[in-house]
N, C-alpha and C positions, 0 to 999 in steps of 0.2 A: 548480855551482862545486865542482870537487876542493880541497878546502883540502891535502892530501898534498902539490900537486906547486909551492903555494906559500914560500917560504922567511922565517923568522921575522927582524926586522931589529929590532937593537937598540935599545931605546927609550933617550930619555933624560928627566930632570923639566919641560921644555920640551913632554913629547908631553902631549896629551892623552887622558884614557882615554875607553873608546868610552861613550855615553850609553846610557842603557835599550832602546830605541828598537833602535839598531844593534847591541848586543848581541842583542839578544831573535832577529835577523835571524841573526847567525850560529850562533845555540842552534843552530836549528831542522837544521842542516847537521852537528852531531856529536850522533846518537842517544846516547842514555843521558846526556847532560851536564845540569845542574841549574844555572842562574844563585842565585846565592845571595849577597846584597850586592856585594862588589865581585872576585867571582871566580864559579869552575865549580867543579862536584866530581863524582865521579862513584864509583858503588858498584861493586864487582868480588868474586865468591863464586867460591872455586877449591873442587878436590877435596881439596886438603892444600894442607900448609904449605910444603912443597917447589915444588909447581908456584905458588905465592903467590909463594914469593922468587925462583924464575926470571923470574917475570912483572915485579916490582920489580926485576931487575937489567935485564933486557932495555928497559924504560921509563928505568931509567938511562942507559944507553948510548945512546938514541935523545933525553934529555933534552942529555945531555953536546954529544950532535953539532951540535944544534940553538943551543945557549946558551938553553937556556929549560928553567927545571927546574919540577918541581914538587910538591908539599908532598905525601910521600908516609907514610900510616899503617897499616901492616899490626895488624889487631886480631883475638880473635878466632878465633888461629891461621892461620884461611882465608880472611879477606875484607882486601882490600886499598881505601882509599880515595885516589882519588890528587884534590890539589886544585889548580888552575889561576889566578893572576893574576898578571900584570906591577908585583914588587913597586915599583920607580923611580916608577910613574906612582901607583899607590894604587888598581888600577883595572882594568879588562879591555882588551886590546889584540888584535888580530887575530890575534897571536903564540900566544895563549892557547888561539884556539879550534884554527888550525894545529895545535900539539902534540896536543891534542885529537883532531883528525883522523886525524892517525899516531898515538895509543897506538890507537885504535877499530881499526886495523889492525891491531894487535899481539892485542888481545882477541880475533879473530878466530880469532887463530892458539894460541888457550890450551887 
């Protein structure tokens, strides 16, 4: 399954978040992504600081498009951690690992 070519749809406190179980199913589809309570995180080491905040802006941009942002902390000068969970539900949504999928694109291209 290409999580890229799915589209993230807005949740609301009605949604429920995904269980251990079906989380644990979509980990396995975005390399480098870590379940961690009720979100994802993921570690990112650039060569500098510069190619760090083009990588932070460009995961902006592709946050903004999508309506799904996420919790981003450049530390370190070089290392970028970006974290993943659907705040409305308290919890992981499909949305999560999506974004997920398309930044692992963007990684790519660092």
């Amino acid at each position: 399954m290409d999580l890229t070519r799915e589209r993230c749809v807005p949740c609301d406190r009605l949604t429920k978040p995904m269980d251990r179980k079906e989380a644990l199913k979509y980990a396995k589809l975005v390399d480098g992504w870590t379940i961690e309570g009720r979100s994802i995180y993921t570690d990112i080491k650039f060569k500098d600081f510069k190619r760090a905040m083009g990588f932070i802006n460009k995961v902006a941009g592709l946050a903004e498009r999508a309506g799904h942002h996420p919790d981003i902390y450049l530390h370190s000068w070089n290392r970028v951690r970006l974290t993943l969970s659907t705040h409305v539900i308290r919890g992981l949504s499909l949305n999560d690992f999506i974004l997920a999928s398309r930044i692992n694109k963007l990684k790519l291209q660092k």
